[in-house]
N, C-alpha and C positions, 0 to 999 in steps of 0.2 A: 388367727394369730400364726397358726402353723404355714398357712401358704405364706403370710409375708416373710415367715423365715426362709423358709426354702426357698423362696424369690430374690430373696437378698441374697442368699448365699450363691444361688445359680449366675447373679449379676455380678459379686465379687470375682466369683471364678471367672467368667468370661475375661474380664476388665484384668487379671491376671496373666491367664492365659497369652492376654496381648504386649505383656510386660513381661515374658520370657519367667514367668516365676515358674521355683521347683515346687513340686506337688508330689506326696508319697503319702501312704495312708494304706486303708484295709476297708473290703467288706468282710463282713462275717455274719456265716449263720451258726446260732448257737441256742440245743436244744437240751434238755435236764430233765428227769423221770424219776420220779420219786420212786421207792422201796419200800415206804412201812404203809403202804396199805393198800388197802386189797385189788381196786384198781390200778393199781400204777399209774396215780395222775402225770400227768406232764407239767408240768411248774414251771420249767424257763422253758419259751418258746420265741426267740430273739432275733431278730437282725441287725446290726451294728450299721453306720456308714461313720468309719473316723476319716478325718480328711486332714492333711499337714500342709499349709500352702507359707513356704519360707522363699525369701529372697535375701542375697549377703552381695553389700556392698562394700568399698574398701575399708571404710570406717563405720559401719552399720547396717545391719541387719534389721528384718522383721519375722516374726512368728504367726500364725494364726490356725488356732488346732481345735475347730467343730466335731461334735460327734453328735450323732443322732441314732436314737433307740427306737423300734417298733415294734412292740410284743403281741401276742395273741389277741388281746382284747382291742386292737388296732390303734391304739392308741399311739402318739409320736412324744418322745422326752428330748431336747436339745439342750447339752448342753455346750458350755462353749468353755471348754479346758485351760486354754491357752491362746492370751493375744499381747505380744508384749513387739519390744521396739527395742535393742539392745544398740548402742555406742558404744566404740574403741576409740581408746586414746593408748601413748607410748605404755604408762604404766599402767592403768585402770580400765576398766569396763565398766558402764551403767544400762541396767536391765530396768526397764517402765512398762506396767502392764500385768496381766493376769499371765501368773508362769507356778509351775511347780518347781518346787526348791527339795532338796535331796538329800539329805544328811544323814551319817553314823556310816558304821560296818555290817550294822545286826540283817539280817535275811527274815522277813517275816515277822519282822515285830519292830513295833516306834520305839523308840527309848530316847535318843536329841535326835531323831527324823521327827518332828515336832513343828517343823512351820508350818506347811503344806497337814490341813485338817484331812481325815478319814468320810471317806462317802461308804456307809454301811449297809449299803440299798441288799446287796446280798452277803452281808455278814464281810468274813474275810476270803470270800471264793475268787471272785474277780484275779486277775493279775495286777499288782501293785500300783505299778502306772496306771491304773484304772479305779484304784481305792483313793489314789493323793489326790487332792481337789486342788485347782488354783487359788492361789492367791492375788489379789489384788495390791500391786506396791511399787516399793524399786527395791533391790538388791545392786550395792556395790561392791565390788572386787576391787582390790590393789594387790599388785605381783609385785615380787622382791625376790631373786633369785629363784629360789624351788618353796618360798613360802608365799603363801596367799592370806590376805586378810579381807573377809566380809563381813559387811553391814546390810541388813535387809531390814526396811521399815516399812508396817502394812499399816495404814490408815483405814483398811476395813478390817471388819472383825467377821470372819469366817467359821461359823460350827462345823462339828459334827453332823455328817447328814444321817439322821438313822431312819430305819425301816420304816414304813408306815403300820398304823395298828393292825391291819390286818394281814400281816404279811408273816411268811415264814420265819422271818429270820426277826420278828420285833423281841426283843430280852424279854425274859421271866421277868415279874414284879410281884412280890410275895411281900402283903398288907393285909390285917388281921381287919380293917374297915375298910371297903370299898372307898376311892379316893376320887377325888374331883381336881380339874386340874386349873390354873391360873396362869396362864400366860403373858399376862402385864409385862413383868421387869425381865421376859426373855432378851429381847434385841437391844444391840448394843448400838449406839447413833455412832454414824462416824465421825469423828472428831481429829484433833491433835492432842487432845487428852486422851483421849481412848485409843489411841494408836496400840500397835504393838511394836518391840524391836529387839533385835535378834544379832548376834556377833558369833563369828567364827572363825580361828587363827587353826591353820592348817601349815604342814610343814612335811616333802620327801626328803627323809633319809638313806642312807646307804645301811643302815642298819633296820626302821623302823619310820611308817607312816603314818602321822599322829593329826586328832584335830582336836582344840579348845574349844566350849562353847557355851554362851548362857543366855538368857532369853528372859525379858519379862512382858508376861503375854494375856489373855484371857484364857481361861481353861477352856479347850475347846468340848468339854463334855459339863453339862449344865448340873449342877446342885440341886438336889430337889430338896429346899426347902418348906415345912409339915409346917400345921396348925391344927390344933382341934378346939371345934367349937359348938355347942349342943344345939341337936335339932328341933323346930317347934316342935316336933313330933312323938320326940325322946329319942332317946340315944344320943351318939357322938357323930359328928361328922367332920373328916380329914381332907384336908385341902392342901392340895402340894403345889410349892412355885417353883417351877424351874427355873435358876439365876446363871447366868457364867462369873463365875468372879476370878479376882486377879490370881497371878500366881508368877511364881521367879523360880528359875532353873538355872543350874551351868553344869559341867560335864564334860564327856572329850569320848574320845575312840582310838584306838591305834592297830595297826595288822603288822605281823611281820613274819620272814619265813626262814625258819629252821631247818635244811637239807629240803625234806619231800615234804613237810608241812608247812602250813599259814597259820599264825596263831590270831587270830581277834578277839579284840574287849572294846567294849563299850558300857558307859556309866552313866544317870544324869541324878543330880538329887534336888529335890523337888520342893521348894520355901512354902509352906501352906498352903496346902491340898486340903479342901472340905471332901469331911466323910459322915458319913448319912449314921444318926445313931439308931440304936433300940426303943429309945423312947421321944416316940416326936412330942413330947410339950415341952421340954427339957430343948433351952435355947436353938431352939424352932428344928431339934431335931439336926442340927450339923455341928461337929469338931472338926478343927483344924489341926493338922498332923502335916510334918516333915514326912516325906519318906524317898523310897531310893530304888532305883531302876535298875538295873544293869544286864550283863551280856558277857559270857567267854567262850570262845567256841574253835574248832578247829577246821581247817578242810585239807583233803589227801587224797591221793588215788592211788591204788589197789586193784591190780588183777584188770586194768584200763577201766575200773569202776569209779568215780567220782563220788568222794564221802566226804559229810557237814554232818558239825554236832553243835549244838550250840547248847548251853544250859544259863537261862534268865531266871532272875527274882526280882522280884518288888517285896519291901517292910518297909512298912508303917512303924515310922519312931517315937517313941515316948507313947507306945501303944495300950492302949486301956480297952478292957473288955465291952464298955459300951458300944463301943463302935459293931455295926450292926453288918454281918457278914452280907458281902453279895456274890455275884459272879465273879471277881475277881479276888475278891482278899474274902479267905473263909476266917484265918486267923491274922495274927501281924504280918504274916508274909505267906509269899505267894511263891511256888516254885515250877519252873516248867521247863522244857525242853524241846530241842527241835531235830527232827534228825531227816539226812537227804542222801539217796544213793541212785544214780544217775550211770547209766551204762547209753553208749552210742556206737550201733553199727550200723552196717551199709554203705561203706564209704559217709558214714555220719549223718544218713539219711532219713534214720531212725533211733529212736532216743525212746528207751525206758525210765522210767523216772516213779519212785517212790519218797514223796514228802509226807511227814507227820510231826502234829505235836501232841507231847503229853502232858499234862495237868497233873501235878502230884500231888496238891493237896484236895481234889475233889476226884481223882482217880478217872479221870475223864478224859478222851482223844478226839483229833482229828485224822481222819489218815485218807489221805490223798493220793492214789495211786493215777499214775496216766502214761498212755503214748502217745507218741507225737512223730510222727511220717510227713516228711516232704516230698510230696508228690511232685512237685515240680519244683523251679527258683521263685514261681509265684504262688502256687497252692500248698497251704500246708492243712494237714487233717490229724485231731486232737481227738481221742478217748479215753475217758476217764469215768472214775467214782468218787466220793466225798462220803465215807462214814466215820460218822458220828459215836463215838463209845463215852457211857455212863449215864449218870443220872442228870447230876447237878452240875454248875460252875458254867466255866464259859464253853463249851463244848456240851455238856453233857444235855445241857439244856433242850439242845436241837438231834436228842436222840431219834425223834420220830421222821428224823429230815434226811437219811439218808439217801444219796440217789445216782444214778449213772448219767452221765452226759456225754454228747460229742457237737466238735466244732471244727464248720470246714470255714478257712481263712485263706481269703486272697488277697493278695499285696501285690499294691504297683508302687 
């Protein structure tokens, strides 16, 4: 299966190649070394090939964005990111095909960046463009002076990709009975019932840049709904199904700048969200709860240093104690923060950069420190660390996973 991809792909190219199309992309090698124990294993051991093969015509365009993974165990992953077919008309645009869609203001966290599902293969390490997964659909745009109105309707239903079991980054699951699982009512068939669909009214100001937005979609993070049922053997045995179920959102964002700052907000509040209780035999173990996302944050520069603060919450409303703490909600709500200070010299050749988040109610971090030197207009070379502080929650979890990495990227 692997040669016929890379056959195909080498035949596209050619066939392009002779069609004058533009081609920009990256190799990358990309290596990661653990810290917490006593060998310093090596854990990421990568090579990337992304490839961008676009052509624009007067009234349309195409896209087509491959990426292929090779890691130590010699193993090949293809994915295929982005393949769509965009049309221009006087007022409108329509986009057909697998694309990433891109919403909100927030840096670092989904809140209405919500269409385009999360790929968790390594937690939140990756660079963004690298976490959104495509979507399969069309998005429409209509323009009206400085305002935009989109419609994006996905006829497939797109999860979350999370870590495999054995992998660093698979979440804690803390169950007092060893659990079994049922995969049955996971996938969604693709339908015109089961569509998703998505609007967004956007608007530049002279004062303030704003967007409206709501969505009724699958959760792209599955339900585990419990059963228990007694063994021939004695005892209990718990059996969890994973479900995606429906769920409705709206929200908006806005930025604007005051003298030498930017101020952003973003919001989204979220129509029946299933949350996993304390007792699975008690209606199979899920409540449904409204709750509410949000984002305020500022950015500024200092001393030619570039500063972002952002502080997020998520509550859970009409909140009741059953509901059973996980990684993300210890109590009704969830508070955190993000903070980024960003210095560039060498004729901006080189860039310091310190990114973290903090967790306050599980007292838990990430902190991301790295450099990044442009060795040439085509080589760029990345060093960094990823430590993990505290016990519990979504950080704390991967206390034992701290590690240094570097990445040398080349772009044509």
């Amino acid at each position: 299966m692997k040669k016929i991809i890379l056959i195909m792909m080498l035949a596209f190219t050619y066939t392009a190649f002779a069609q004058s199309v533009d081609f920009s992309g990256y190799v990358r090698n990309y290596s990661g070394m653990l810290l917490g124990n006593e060998n310093n294993d090596f854990v990421i051991l990568q090579n990337t090939f992304n490839l961008n093969i676009e052509k624009k015509f007067d009234n349309s365009a195409f896209k087509v964005n491959p990426m292929i993974y090779h890691d130590y165990s010699d193993s090949l992953t293809f994915r295929l990111r982005e393949a769509y077919m965009d049309l221009y008309f006087d007022n409108f645009d329509l986009r057909v095909g697998k694309q990433q869609i891109v919403w909100g203001k927030a840096d670092g966290v989904f809140i209405t960046d919500i269409v385009s599902p999360k790929n968790l293969f390594q937690f939140l390490l990756p660079d963004f463009d690298e976490i959104r997964m495509g979507v399969t659909g069309a998005k429409f745009d209509y323009y009206f002076g400085d305002n935009t109105f989109e419609l994006v309707w996905l006829p497939v239903f797109t999860p979350t990709n999370l870590p495999s079991k054995n992998s660093l980054w698979f979440p804690k699951m803390d169950f007092m009975i060893p659990p079994t699982f049922d995969y049955s009512k996971q996938n969604i068939t693709p339908s015109l019932k089961n569509s998703e669909v998505f609007a967004k009214y956007s608007a530049l100001t002279s004062l303030v840049d704003f967007e409206l937005m709501a969505g009724y979609m699958w959760d792209d993070d599955a339900t585990m709904f419990s059963s228990l049922s007694p063994k021939p053997t004695g005892g209990m045995q718990l059996t969890l199904t994973p479900e995606h179920k429906r769920l409705s959102l709206a929200g908006g964002s806005f930025s604007t700048t005051v003298g030498p700052f930017v101020f952003r907000g973003e919001g989204a509040y979220y129509f029946g969200k299933n949350f996993n209780t304390k007792n699975p035999a008690v209606n199979n173990g899920v409540i449904e709860k409204d709750y509410i996302h949000y984002m305020l944050g500022t950015d500024f520069t200092l001393f030619d240093i570039k500063f972002s603060a952002q502080f997020i919450q998520k509550a859970i409303m009409d909140y009741e104690d059953i509901i059973k703490p996980n990684n993300l909600f210890k109590d009704e709500s969830n508070n955190m923060m993000t903070f980024l200070a960003r210095y560039s010299t060498l004729n901006e050749t080189l860039d310091l950069e310190f990114f973290t988040y903090y967790d306050f109610e599980y007292d838990g971090a990430l902190m991301r420190p790295r450099i990044l030197y442009n060795y040439s207009d085509a080589i760029n070379l990345q060093f960094g660390a990823n430590i993990f502080l505290g016990t519990e929650g979504l950080f704390g979890q991967y206390n034992k996973n701290d590690m240094v990495y570097g990445k040398i990227i080349y772009n044509f």
